[in-house]
TORTOR-235302 format. One record per residue (C-alpha): z, y, x; residue in three letters. Coordinates in steps of 0.001 Angstrom, whole numbers, plus 500000, padded with zeros to 6 digits. Example, Ala and Ser with C-alpha at 12.3 -4.5 7.8 and 13.67 -1.06 7.14 Angstrom:
! TORTOR-235302
{site {507800, 495500, 512300}, Ala};
{site {507140, 498940, 513670}, Ser};
END
This chain:
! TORTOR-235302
{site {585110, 407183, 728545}, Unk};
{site {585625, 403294, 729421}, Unk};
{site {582273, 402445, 728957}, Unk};
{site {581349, 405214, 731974}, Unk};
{site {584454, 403859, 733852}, Unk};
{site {582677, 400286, 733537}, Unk};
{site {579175, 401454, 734497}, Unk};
{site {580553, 402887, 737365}, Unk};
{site {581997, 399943, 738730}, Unk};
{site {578937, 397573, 737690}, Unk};
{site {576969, 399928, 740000}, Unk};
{site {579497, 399924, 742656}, Unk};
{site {579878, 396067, 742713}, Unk};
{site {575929, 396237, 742911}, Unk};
{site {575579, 398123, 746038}, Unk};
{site {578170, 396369, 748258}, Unk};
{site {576144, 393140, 746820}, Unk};
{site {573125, 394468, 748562}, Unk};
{site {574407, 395885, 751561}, Unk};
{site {576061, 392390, 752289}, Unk};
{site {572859, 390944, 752261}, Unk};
{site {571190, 393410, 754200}, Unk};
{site {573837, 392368, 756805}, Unk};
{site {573503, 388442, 756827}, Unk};
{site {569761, 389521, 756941}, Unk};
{site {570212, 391150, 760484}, Unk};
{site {572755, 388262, 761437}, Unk};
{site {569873, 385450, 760623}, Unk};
{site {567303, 387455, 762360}, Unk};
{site {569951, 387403, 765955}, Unk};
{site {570071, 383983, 765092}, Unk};
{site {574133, 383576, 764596}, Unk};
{site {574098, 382566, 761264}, Unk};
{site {576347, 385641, 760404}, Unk};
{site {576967, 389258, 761759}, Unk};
{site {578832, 389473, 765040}, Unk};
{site {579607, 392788, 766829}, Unk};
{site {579468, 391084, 770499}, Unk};
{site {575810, 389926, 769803}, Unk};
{site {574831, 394054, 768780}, Unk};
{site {576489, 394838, 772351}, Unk};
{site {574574, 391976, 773812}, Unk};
{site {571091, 394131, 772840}, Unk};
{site {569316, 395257, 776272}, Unk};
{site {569275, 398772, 775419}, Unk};
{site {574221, 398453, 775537}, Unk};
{site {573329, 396329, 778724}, Unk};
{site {571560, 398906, 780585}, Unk};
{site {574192, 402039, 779821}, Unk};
{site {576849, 399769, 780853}, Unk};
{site {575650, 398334, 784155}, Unk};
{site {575414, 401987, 784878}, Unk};
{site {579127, 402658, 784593}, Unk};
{site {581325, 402494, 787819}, Unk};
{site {583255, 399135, 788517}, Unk};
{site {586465, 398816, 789563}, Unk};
{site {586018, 397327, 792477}, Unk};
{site {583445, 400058, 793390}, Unk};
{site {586372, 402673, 793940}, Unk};
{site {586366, 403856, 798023}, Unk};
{site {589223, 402075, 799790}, Unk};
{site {589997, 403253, 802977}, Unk};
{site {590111, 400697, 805782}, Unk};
{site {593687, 402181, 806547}, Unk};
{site {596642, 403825, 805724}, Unk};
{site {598982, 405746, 807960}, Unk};
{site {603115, 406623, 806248}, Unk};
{site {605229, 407930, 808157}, Unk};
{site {609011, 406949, 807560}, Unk};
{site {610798, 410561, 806375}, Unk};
{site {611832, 412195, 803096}, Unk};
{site {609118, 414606, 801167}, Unk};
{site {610497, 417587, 800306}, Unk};
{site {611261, 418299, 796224}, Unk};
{site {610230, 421660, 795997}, Unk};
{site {606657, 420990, 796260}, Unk};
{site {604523, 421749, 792866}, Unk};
{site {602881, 419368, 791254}, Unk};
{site {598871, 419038, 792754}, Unk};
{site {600373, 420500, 795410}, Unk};
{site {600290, 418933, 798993}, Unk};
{site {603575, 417073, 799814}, Unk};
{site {605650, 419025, 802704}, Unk};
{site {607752, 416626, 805274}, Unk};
{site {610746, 418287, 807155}, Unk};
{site {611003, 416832, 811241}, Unk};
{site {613698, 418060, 813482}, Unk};
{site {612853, 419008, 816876}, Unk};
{site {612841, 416086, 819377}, Unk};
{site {613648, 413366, 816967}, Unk};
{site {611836, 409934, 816873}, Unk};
{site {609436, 409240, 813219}, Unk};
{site {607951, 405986, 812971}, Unk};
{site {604163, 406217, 811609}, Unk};
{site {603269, 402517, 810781}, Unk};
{site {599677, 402028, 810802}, Unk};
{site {598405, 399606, 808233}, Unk};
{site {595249, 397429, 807609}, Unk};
{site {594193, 398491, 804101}, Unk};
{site {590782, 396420, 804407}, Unk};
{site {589879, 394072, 801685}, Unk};
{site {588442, 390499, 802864}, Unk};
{site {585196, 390941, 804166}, Unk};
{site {585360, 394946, 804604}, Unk};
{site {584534, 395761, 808429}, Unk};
{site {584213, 392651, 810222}, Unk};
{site {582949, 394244, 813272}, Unk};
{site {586581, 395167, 813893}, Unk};
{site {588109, 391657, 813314}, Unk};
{site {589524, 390633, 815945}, Unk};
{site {589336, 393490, 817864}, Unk};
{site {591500, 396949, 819088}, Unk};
{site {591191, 400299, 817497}, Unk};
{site {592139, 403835, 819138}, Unk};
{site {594073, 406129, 817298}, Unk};
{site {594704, 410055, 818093}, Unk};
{site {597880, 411071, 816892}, Unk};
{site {598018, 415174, 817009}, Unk};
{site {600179, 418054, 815860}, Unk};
{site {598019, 421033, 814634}, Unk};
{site {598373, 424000, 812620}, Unk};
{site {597866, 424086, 809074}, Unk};
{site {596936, 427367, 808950}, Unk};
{site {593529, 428395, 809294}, Unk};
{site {593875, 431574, 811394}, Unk};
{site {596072, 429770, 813403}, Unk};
{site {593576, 427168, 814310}, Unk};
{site {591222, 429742, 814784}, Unk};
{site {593135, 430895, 817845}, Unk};
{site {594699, 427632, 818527}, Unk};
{site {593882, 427524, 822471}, Unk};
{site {595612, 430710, 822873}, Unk};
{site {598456, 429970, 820806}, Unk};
{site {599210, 426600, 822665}, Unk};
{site {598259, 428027, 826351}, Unk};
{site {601361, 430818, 825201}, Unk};
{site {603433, 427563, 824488}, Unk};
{site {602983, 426515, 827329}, Unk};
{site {603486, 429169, 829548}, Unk};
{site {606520, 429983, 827936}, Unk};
{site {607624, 426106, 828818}, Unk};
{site {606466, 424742, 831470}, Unk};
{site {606347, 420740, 832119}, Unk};
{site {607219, 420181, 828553}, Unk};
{site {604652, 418573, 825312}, Unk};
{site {604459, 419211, 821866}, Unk};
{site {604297, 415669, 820819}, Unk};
{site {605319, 413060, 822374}, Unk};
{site {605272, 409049, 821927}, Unk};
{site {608780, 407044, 822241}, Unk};
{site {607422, 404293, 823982}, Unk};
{site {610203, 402233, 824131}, Unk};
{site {610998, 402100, 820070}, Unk};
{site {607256, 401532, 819455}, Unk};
{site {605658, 398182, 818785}, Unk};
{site {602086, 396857, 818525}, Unk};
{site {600637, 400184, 820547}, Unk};
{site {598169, 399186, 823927}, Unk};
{site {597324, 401426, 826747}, Unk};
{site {598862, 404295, 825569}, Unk};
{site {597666, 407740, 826934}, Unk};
{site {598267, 411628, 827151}, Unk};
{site {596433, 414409, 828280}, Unk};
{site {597844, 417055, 830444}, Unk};
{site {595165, 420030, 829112}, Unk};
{site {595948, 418606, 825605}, Unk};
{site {599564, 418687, 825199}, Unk};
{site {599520, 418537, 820808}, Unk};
{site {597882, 414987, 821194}, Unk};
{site {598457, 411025, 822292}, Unk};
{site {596248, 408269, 821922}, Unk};
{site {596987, 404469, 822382}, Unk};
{site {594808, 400943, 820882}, Unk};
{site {596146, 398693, 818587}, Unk};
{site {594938, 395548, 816601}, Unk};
{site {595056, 395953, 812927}, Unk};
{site {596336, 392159, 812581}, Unk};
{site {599093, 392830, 814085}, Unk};
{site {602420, 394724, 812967}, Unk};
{site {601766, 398550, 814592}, Unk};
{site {604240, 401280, 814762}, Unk};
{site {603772, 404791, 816636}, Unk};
{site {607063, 406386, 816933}, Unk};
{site {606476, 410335, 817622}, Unk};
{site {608366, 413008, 818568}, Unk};
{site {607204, 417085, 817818}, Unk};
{site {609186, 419098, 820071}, Unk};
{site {607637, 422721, 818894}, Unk};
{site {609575, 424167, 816128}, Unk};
{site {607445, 426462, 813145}, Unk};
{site {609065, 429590, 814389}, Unk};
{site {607940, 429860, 818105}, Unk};
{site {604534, 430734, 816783}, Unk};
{site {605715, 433584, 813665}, Unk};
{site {605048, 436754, 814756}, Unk};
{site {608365, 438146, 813934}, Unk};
{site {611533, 435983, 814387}, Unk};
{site {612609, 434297, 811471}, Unk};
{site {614470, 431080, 810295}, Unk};
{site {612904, 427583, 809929}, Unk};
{site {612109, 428046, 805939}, Unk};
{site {609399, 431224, 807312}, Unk};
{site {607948, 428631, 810215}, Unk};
{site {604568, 428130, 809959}, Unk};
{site {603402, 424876, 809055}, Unk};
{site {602246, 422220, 811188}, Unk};
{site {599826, 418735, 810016}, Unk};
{site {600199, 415359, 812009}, Unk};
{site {596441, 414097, 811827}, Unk};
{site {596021, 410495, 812589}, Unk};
{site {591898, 409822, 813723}, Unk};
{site {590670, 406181, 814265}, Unk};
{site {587578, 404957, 816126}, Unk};
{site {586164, 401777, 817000}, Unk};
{site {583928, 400903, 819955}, Unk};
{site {580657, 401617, 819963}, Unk};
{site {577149, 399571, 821973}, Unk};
{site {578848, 400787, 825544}, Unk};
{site {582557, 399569, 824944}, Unk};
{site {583933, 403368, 824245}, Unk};
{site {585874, 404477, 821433}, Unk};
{site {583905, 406832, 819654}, Unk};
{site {582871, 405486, 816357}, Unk};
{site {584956, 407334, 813755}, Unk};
{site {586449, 405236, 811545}, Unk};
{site {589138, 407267, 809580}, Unk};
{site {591168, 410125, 809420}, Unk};
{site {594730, 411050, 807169}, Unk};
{site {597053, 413924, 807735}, Unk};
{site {599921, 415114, 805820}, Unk};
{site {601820, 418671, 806319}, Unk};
{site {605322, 419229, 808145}, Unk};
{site {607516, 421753, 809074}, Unk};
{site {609668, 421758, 812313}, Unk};
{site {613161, 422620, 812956}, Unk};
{site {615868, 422714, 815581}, Unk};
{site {617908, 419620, 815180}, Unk};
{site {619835, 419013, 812425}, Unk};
{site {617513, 422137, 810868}, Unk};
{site {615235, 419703, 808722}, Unk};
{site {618458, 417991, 806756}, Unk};
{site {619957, 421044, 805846}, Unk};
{site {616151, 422531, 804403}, Unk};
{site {616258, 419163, 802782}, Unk};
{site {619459, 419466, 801107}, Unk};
{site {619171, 422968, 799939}, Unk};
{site {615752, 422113, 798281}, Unk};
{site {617578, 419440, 796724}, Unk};
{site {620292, 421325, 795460}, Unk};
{site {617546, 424084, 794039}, Unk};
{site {616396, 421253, 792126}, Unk};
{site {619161, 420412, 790455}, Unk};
{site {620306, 423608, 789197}, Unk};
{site {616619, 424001, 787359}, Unk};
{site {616030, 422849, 783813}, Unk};
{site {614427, 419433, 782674}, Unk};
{site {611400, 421461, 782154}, Unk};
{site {611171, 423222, 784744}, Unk};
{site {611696, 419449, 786884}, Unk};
{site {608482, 418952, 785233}, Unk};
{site {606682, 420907, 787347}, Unk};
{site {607760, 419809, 790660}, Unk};
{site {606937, 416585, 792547}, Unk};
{site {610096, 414385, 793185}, Unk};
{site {611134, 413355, 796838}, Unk};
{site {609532, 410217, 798416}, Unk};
{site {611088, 408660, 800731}, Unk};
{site {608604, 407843, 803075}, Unk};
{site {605366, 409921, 803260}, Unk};
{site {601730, 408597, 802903}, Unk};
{site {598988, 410523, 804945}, Unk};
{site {595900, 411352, 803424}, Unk};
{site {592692, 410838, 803906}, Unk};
{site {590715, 414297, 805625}, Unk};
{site {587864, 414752, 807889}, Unk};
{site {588019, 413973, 811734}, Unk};
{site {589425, 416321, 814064}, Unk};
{site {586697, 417936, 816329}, Unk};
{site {587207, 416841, 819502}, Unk};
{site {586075, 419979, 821474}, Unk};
{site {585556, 422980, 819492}, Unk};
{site {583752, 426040, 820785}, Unk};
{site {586400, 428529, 819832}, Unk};
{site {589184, 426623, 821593}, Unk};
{site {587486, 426241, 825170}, Unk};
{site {589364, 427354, 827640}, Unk};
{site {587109, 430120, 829297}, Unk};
{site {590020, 431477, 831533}, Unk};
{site {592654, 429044, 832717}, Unk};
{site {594706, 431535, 834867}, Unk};
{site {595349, 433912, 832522}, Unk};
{site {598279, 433053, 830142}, Unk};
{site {597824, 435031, 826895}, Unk};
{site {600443, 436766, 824704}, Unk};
{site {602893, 434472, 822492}, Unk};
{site {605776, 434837, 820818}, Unk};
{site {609152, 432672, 821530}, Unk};
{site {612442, 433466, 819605}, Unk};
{site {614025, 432989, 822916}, Unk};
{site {611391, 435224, 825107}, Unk};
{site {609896, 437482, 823074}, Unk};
{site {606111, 438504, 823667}, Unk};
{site {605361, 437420, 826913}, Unk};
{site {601755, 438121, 828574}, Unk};
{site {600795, 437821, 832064}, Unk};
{site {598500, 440474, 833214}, Unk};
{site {595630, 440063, 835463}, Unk};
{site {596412, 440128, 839337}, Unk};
{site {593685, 443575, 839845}, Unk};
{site {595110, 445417, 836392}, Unk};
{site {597615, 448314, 836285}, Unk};
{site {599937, 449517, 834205}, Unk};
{site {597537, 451533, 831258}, Unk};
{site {600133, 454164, 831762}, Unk};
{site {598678, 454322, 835289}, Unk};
{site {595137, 454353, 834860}, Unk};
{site {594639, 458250, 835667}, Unk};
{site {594747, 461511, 835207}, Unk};
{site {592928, 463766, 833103}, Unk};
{site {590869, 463295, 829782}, Unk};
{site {587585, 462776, 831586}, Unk};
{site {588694, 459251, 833128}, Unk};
{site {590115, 458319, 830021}, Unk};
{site {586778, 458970, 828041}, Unk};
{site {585528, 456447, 831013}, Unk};
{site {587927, 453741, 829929}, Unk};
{site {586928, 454200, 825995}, Unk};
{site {584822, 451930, 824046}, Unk};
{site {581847, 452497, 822890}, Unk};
{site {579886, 451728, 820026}, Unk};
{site {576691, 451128, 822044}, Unk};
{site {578404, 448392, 824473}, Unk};
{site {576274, 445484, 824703}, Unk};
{site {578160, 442196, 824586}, Unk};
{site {578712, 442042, 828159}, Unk};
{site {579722, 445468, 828394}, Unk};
{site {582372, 444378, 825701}, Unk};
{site {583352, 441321, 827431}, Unk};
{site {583979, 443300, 830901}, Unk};
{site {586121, 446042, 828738}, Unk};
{site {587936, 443292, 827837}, Unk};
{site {588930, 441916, 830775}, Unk};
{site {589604, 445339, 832550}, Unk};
{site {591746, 446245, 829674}, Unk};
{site {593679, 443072, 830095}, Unk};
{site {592289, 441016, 827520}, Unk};
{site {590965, 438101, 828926}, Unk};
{site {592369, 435600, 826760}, Unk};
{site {590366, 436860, 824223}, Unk};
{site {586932, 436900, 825805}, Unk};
{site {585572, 433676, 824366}, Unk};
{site {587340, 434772, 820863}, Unk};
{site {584790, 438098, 821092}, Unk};
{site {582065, 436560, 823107}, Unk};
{site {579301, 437612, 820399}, Unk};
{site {581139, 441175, 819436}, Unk};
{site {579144, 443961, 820768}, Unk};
{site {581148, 447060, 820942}, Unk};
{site {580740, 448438, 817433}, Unk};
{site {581564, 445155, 815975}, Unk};
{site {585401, 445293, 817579}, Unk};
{site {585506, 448894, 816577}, Unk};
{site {584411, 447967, 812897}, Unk};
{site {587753, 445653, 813260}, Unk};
{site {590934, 447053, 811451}, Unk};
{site {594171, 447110, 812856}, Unk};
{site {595166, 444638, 810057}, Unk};
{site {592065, 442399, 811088}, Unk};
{site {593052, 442628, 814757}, Unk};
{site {596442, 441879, 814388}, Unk};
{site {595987, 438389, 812428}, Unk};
{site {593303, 437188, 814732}, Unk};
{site {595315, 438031, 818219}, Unk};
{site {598902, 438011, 816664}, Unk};
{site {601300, 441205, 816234}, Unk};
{site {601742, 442150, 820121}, Unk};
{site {597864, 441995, 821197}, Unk};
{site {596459, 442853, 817780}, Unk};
{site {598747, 446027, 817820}, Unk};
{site {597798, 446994, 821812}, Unk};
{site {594433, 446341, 821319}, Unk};
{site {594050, 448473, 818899}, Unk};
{site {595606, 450890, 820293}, Unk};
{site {592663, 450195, 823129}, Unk};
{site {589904, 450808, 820886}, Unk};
{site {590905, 453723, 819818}, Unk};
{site {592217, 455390, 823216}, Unk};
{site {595613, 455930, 821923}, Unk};
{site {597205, 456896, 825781}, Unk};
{site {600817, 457395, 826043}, Unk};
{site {601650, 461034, 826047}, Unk};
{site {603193, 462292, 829280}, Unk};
{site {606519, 462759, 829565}, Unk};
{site {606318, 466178, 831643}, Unk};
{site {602793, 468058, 832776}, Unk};
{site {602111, 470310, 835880}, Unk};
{site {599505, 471938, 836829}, Unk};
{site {598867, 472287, 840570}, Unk};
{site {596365, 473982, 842809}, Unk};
{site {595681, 473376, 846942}, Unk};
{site {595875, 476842, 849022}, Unk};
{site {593009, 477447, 850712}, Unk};
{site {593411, 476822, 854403}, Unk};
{site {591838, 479980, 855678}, Unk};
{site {592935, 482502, 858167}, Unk};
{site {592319, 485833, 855586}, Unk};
{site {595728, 485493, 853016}, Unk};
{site {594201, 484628, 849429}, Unk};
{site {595077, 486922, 846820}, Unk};
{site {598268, 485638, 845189}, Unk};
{site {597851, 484610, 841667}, Unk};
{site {600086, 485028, 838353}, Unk};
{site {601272, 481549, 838357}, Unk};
{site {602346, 481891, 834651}, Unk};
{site {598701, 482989, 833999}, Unk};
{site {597222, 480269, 834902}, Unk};
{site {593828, 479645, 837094}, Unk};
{site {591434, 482587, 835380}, Unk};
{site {592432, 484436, 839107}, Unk};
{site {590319, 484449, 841955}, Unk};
{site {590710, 485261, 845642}, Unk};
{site {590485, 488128, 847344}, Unk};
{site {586947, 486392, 848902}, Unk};
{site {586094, 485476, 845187}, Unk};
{site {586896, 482005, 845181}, Unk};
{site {588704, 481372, 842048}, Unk};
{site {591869, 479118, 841753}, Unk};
{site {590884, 475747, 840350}, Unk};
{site {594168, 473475, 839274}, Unk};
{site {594590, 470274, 838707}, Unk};
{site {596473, 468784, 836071}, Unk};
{site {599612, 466149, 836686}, Unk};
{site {600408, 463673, 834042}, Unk};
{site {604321, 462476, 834874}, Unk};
{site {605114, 459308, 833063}, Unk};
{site {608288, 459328, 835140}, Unk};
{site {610490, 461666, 835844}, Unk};
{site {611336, 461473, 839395}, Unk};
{site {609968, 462967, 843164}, Unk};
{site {608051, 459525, 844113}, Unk};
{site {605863, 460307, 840960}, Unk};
{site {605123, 463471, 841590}, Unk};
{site {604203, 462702, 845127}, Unk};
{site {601990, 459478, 844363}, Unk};
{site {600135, 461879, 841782}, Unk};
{site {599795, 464250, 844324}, Unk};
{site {598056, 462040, 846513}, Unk};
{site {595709, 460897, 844120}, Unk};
{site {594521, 463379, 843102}, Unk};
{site {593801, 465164, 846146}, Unk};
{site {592982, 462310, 847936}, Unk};
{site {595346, 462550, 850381}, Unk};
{site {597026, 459206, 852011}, Unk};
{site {600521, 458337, 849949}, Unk};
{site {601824, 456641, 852972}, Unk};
{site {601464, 460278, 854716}, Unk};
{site {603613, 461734, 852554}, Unk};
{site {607101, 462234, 853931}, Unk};
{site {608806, 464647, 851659}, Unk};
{site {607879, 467332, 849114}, Unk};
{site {609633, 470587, 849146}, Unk};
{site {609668, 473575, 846750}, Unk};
{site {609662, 476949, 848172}, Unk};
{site {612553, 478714, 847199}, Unk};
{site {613441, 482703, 847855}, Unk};
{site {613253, 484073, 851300}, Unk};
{site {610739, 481488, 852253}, Unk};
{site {613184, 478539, 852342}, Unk};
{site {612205, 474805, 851548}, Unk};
{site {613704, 472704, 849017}, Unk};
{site {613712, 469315, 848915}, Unk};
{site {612580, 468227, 845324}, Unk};
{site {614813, 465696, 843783}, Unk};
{site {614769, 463628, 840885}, Unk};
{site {617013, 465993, 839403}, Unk};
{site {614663, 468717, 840164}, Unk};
{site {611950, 467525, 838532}, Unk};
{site {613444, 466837, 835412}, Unk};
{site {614154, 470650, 835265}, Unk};
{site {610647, 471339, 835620}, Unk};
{site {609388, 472917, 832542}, Unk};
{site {606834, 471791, 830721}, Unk};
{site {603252, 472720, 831917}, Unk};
{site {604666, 474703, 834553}, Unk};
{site {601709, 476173, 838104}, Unk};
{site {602183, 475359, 841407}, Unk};
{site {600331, 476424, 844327}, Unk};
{site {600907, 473497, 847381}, Unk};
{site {599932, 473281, 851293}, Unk};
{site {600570, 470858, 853972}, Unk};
{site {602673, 471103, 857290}, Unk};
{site {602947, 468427, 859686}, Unk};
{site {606026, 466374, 859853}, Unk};
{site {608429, 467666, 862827}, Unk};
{site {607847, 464402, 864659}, Unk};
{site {604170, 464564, 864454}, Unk};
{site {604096, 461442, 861801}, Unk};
{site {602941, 462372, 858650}, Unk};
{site {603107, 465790, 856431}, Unk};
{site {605273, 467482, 854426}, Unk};
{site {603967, 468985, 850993}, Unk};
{site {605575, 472401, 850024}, Unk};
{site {605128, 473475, 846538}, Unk};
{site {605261, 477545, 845668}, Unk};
END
């Protein structure tokens, strides 16, 4: 048994003799002297997979970098997007800083930059109908921005300017050598534009977008340079340090591993980088300036301004026939749509549909309709589509006695108009829709429908027994019953001006 161990080891000692000298072999033939791991690297084939590896200083630095002096919030996830709490009306300093290495962008030494500075919404169907939601804004307050640049606690900014048709941006130069601070203020709050009223923490997110050009072969600023956002949410004042504190306070009560999860709180936070703003979108061109479309305020409520030539759609006749006019259909062309539209009183919305014949809107669900125009349009548009009219609070039917010297045969009011005259002219009635209960109504149906001058109209009486006339009242009509037959004629007014209408 020794004499194996002892081969064994004479063998062993053998082969590590040989593979030594199959190393120095490779060594002499590299011409070292001895093996070296660096000079194996050194072989062309290691040279060419490494020069093919990224280099540190390959990694894209932006030219700048845009933080904007408040708190993060520490309820945000981890790879989540940081969240920034403003209060309403309150001054944030965004320093804008040169990030460029020597060398990067000398075209720009030396020279001013414009920056945009804008408050948009986060949310995509919100800046899908973004003209209409700001044009509500707006409307609702009048004179008033939704950002706005403290000029006076600002330093390094040139030439600063605002638009009045965009009132969510500013724009100013500055030179990236020099020490630059924008100080805004938002003055929209998250919940004016929630369709129901809730507090701040159910607001709808806003982003600040920061885009930067330089000037191009005719001295205007329209070479994009760079572009960094970061999201916010806007309270009242005070509104953002509470959220603040209570998301703090959440924090603390959670476990070490739950912590984990969650970013912590920043103090100051650091846009990042996004793509450019578009300038002048096709969905957000204002196709109707005069019209101020629906919005929602927690002060106001739903506010929209109807078109000068509209009326009331519990106004726009009598009868199913004319509603079947007003309906819809699905063979509408797109400019049958688009004039549906704006007799309905949905004009704000015409460049929104301006490629919807009318069976794509009538594909549209009411859930559909009510995210892309917002709960008070959405919900009375659909209503639109589908010729939902208000039912009437009372209906009448009425017919005109003939005017002819030969007495007509009297009919069976209760049985309706299936009777004819003694000439054999049957009794054709008209039905009257009441939305309101009172005489005026009555009368200014009346006259429609018979096509006989409102301003005529003097009174309307009700013949009673014996012949006599009674002046119908509010209180009258409201003691019609339902559905009820009248037969009416005229008699001139006692001073000549006008007529009186008797009902029997």
């Amino acid at each position: 048994m020794a004499w194996v161990l002892k081969m064994d080891e004479v063998i062993e000692s053998g082969l590590v003799h040989d593979f030594d000298a199959s190393l120095s072999g490779i060594g002499q033939e590299l011409g070292a002297g001895a093996y070296s791991m660096s000079d194996v690297l050194a072989l062309p084939i290691f040279k060419q997979e490494d020069s093919s590896l990224p280099l540190d200083g390959e990694t894209k630095h932006p030219p700048f970098q845009y933080v904007m002096c408040a708190a993060t919030s520490p309820a945000v996830k981890l790879h989540d997007e940081t969240l920034t709490y403003l209060n309403q009306g309150q001054s944030y300093e965004i320093r804008m800083l040169d990030n460029r290495k020597m060398g990067d962008m000398p075209e720009i030494t030396g020279k001013l930059v414009k920056s945009i500075i804008r408050v948009v919404f986060h949310d995509r169907r919100l800046q899908y109908t973004e003209h209409q939601q700001l044009e509500g804004w707006k409307w609702n307050r009048p004179g008033d921005r939704l950002l706005d640049l403290d000029i006076p606690m600002s330093v390094g900014i040139i030439d600063t300017r605002t638009n009045p048709s965009q009132l969510n941006a500013v724009e100013f130069l500055w030179d990236p050598a020099k020490r630059t601070s924008a100080f805004i203020q938002v003055h929209c709050i998250s919940t004016e534009f929630t369709p129901r009223k809730h507090g701040g923490e159910k607001g709808v997110p806003f982003r600040i977008q920061v885009d930067t050009f330089k000037q191009n072969e005719n001295g205007e600023y329209t070479d994009h340079l760079h572009s960094a956002s970061c999201q916010i949410k806007v309270f009242k004042p005070k509104g953002a340090d509470r959220k603040q504190k209570t998301d703090r306070e959440k924090m603390e009560k959670r476990t070490a591993h739950e912590k984990e999860k969650y970013q912590p709180s920043y103090d100051t936070t650091i846009l990042t980088e996004c793509s450019p703003w578009p300038d002048t979108p096709t969905a957000y061109v204002n196709s109707s300036p005069s019209t101020a479309p629906a919005f929602t305020s927690p002060q106001q409520g739903t506010c929209s301004v109807p078109d000068s030539n509209s009326s009331s759609p519990n106004h726009q006749g009598d009868g199913v026939s004319q509603l079947s006019s007003e309906q819809l259909q699905p063979s509408a062309t797109i400019q049958e749509t688009q004039q549906w539209l704006l007799k309905n009183r949905f004009s704000s919305y015409t460049r929104l549909f301006s490629n919807f014949s009318g069976a794509d809107l009538l594909k549209l669900t009411k859930e559909d309709l009510v995210q892309i125009c917002g709960a008070a349009d959405g919900i009375r548009l659909y209503n639109s589509l589908k010729s939902r009219a208000v039912r009437p609070r009372l209906t009448i039917y009425v017919c005109q006695e003939q005017p002819s010297g030969a007495p007509l045969q009297s009919p069976q009011l209760a049985g309706g108009g299936g009777d004819s005259s003694g000439g054999g002219t049957p009794y054709v009635y008209h039905a009257i829709y009441l939305e309101e209960m009172v005489a005026s109504e009555v009368a200014r149906k009346l006259a429609l429908v018979f096509n006989i001058p409102f301003h005529q109209i003097n009174q309307v009486y009700r013949q009673g027994p014996t012949g006599i006339h009674i002046l119908v009242s509010d209180q009258m009509v409201q003691n019609f019953q339902d559905e009820s037959c009248f037969l009416f004629f005229t008699v001139k007014a006692e001073n000549g001006d006008g007529i009186h209408i008797v009902l029997k």
